[in-house]
C-alpha positions in Angstrom: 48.9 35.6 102.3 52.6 35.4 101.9 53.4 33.8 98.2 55.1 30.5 97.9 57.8 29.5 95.3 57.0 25.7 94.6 59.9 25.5 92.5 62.5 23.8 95.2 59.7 21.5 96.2 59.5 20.0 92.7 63.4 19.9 91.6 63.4 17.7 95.4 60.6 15.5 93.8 62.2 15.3 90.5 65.8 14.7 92.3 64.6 11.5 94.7 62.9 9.9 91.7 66.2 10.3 89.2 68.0 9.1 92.4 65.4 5.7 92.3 65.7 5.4 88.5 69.8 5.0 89.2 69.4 2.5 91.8 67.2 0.7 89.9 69.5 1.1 86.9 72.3 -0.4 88.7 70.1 -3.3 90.0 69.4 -4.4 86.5 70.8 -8.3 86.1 70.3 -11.5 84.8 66.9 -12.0 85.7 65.3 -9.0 83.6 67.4 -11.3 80.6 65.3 -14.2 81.6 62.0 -12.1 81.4 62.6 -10.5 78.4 63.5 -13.9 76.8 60.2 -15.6 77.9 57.9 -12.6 76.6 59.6 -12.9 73.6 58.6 -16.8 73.0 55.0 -16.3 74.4 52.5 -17.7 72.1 49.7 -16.0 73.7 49.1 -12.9 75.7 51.1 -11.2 78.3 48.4 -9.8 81.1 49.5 -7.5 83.7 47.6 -6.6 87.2 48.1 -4.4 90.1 46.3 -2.8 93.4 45.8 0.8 93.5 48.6 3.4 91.8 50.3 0.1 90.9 47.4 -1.3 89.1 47.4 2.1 87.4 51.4 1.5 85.9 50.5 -2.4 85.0 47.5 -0.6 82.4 50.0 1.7 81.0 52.8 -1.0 80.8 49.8 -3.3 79.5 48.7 -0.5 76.5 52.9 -0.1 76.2 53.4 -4.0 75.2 50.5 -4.0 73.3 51.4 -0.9 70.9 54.7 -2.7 70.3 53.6 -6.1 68.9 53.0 -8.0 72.2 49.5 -8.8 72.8 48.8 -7.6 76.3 46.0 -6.7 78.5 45.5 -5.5 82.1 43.1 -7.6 84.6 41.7 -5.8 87.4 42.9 -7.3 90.3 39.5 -7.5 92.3 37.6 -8.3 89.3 39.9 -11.7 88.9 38.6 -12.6 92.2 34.9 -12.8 90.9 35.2 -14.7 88.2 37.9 -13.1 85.8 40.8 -15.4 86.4 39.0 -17.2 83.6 40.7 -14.7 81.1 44.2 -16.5 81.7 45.1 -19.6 79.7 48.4 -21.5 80.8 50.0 -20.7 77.5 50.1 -16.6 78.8 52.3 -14.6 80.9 51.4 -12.8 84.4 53.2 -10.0 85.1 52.4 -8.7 88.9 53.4 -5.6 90.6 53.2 -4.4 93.6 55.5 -2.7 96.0 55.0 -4.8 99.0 54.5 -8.1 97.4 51.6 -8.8 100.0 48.4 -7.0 99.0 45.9 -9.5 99.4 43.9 -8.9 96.5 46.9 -10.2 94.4 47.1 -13.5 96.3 44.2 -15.6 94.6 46.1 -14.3 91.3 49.2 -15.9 92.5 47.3 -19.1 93.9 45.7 -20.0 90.7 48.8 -19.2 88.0 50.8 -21.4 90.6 48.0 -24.2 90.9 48.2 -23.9 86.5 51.8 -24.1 86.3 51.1 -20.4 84.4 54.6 -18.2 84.3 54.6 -15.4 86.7 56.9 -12.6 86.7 56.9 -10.6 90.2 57.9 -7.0 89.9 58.7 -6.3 93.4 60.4 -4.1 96.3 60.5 -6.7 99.4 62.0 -9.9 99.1 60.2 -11.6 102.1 57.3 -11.3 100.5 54.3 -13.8 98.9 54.7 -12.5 95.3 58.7 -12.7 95.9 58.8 -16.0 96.6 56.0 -17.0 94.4 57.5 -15.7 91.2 58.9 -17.9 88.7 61.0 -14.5 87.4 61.9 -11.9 90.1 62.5 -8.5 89.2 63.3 -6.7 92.6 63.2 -3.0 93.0 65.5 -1.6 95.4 64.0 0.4 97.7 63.7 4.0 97.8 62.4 7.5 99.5 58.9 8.5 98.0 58.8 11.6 97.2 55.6 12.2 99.1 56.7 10.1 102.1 53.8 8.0 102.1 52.6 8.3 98.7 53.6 5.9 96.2 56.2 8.3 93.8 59.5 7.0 93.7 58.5 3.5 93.3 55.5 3.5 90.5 58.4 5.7 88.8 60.8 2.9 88.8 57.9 0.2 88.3 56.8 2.3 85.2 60.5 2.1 83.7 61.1 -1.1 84.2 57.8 -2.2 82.5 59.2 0.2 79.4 62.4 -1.6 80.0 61.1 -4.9 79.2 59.1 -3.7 76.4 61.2 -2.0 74.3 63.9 -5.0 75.1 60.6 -7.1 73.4 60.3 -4.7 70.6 63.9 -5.0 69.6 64.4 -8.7 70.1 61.2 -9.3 67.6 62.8 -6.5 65.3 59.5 -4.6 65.5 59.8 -1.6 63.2 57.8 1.1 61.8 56.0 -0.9 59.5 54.8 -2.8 62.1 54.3 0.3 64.3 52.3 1.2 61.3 50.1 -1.3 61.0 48.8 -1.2 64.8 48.9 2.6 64.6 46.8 3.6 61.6 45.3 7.2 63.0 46.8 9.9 65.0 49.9 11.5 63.8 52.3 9.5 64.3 50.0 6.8 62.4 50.5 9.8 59.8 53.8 10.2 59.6 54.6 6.5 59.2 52.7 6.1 56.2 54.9 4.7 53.3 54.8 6.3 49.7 52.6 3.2 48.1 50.3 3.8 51.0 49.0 7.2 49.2 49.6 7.2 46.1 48.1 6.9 42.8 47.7 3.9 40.4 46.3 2.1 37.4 44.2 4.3 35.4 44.6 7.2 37.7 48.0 7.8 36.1 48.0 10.4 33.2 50.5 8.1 30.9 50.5 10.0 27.5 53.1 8.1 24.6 56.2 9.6 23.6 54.8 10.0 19.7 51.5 11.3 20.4 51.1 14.6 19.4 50.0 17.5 22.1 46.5 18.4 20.5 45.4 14.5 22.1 47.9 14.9 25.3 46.1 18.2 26.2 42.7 16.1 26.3 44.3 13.2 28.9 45.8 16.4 30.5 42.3 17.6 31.0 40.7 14.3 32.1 43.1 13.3 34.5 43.1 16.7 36.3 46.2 16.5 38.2 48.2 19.2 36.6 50.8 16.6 34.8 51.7 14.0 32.2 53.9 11.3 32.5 55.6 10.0 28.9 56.6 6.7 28.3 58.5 4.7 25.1 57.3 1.8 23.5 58.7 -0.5 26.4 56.5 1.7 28.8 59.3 3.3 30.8 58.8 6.8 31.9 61.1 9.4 29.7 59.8 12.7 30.9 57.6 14.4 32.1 55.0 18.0 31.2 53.4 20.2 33.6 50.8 23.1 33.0 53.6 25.2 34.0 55.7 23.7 31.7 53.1 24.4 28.9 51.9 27.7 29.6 55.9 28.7 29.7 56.1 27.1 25.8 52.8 28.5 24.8 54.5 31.9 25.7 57.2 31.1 23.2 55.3 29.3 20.2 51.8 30.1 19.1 51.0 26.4 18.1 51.7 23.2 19.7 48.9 21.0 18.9 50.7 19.2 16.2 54.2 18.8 18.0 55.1 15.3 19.4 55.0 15.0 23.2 58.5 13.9 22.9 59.4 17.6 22.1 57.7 19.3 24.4 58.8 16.7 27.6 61.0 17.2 30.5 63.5 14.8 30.4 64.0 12.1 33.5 61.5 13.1 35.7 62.2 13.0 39.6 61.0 9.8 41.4 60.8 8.0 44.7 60.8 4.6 45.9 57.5 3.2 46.9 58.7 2.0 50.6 60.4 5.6 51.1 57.8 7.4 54.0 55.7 10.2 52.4 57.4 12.6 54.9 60.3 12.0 52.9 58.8 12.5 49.6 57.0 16.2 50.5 61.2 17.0 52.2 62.0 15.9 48.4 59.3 18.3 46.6 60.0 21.1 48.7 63.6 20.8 48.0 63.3 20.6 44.0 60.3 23.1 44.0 57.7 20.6 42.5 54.2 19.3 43.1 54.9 15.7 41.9 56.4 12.3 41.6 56.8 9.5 39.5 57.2 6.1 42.3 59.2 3.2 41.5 60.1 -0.2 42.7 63.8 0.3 43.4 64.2 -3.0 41.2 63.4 -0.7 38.0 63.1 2.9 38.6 62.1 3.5 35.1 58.8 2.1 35.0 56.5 4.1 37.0 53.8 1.8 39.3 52.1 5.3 40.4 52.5 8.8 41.0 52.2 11.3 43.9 50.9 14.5 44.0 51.7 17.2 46.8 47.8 17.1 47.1 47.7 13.6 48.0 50.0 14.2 51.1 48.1 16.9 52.5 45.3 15.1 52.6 46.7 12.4 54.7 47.8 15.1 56.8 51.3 14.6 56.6 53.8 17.6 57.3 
């Protein structure tokens, strides 16, 4: 059997679904404006439903909303039929798709959010269509070529962008950052990599505070109790003047036999390095790396002298941040 290169066959795929994402780029006006604006005000839920590889894109546009700080769901389109349309209040949003506007399973959706006065927002390719004319918001898809011919391609393409369309247009309106994103996302990596500095590090008594005048011989014992390989030194006020490391003491030890009875003051690294509690922890490792160390004082930025915790290059690891 004669080998076949695929590779034309999926750049022509590829080509007639860019060539629907441009027309339905172009088609973008006033009433996407309209939609955005009333997803933003909704004081309840925004649920989404559609038949077949539609109903498929309203669940992923559904998840989309939801990860972005719009409550969202999906309703199965045949399940609202038997007893599910219970699940939408009037104060929501209905979002249907569907390519032809007609699929009947859809229809008792759009009879009941009409009978309830219930906002509808039609995401559509034929104007002469029920959910067309039904819509309070119409969001028309031009038409286009499926890639397949008869298989829905082209058009759950452009139904799947406008959906990210109107959510990221959400996200933005309600200024929804990445400590939001955070919040909402607290596993998986990029639950990881959002995690601020205050987030992992240590505090209270976990912080190996030693005074300026105490001398090393009582240091050395904190040093050992706290087991984190540092000391922070503060002055009378309780702001943080330096800093001593193992390394630090083993390279002194080298040069002095006794140190027991010298002050901590003298032994100290002046102006230790710190960080900003609201700085991302990916930022504090870049910081380490770059200035060779294992650890940080944190700050509030209001006084960056008094030390509210400290982060060691263990503690990021562990949170599996890289």
């Amino acid at each position: 059997m004669k080998k076949k290169n695929f590779i034309k066959i999926g750049k022509d795929v590829i080509n007639l679904e860019i060539k629907a994402l441009n027309k339905l780029r172009n088609s973008i006006s006033n009433s996407f404006n309209l939609a955005v604006e009333q997803i933003v005000k909704c004081q309840s839920k925004v649920i989404l439903c559609g038949v077949g590889k539609s109903g498929l894109i309203a669940n992923k546009i559904a998840a989309t909303f939801s990860s972005v700080g719009t409550p969202s769901f999906y309703l199965s389109a045949s399940d609202s039929s038997h007893g599910d349309l219970g699940s939408i209040s009037k104060k929501d949003i209905v979002i249907l798709i569907s390519n032809s506007g007609e699929t009947n399973e859809l229809k008792n959706i759009i009879q009941y959010v009409n009978r309830n006065k219930i906002l509808l927002i039609g995401i559509v390719s034929k104007k002469d269509s029920v959910l067309y004319r039904s819509a309070d918001i119409k969001l028309l898809i031009p038409k286009v070529t499926e890639a397949g011919s008869i298989i829905p391609t082209s058009s759950t393409t452009s139904q799947l962008s406008l959906g990210d369309a109107l959510a990221i247009a959400t996200m933005r309106q309600k200024k929804f950052n990445n400590k939001d994103f955070k919040k909402i996302h607290p596993a998986g990596t990029l639950g990881s990599q959002l995690k601020t500095v205050e987030d992992i590090m240590l505090k209270d008594k976990a912080i190996p505070f030693v005074s300026e005048n105490l001398k090393m011989k009582d240091a050395l014992k904190i040093l050992n109790l706290k087991k984190l390989g540092f000391l922070l030194v503060r002055d009378k006020k309780k702001l943080t003047r330096g800093i001593i490391t193992d390394g630090e003491l083993r390279r002194f030890t080298q040069k002095k036999q006794n140190l027991h009875n010298l002050l901590v003051s003298k032994i100290m690294t002046k102006n230790p390095i710190g960080i900003d509690k609201n700085e991302l922890a990916a930022k504090a490792l870049s910081v380490m790396n770059s200035k060779k160390i294992t650890s940080l004082c944190v700050f509030n930025k209001k006084n960056k002298l008094k030390t509210i915790g400290v982060l060691h290059i263990h503690n990021i690891l562990q949170s599996n941040i890289s």
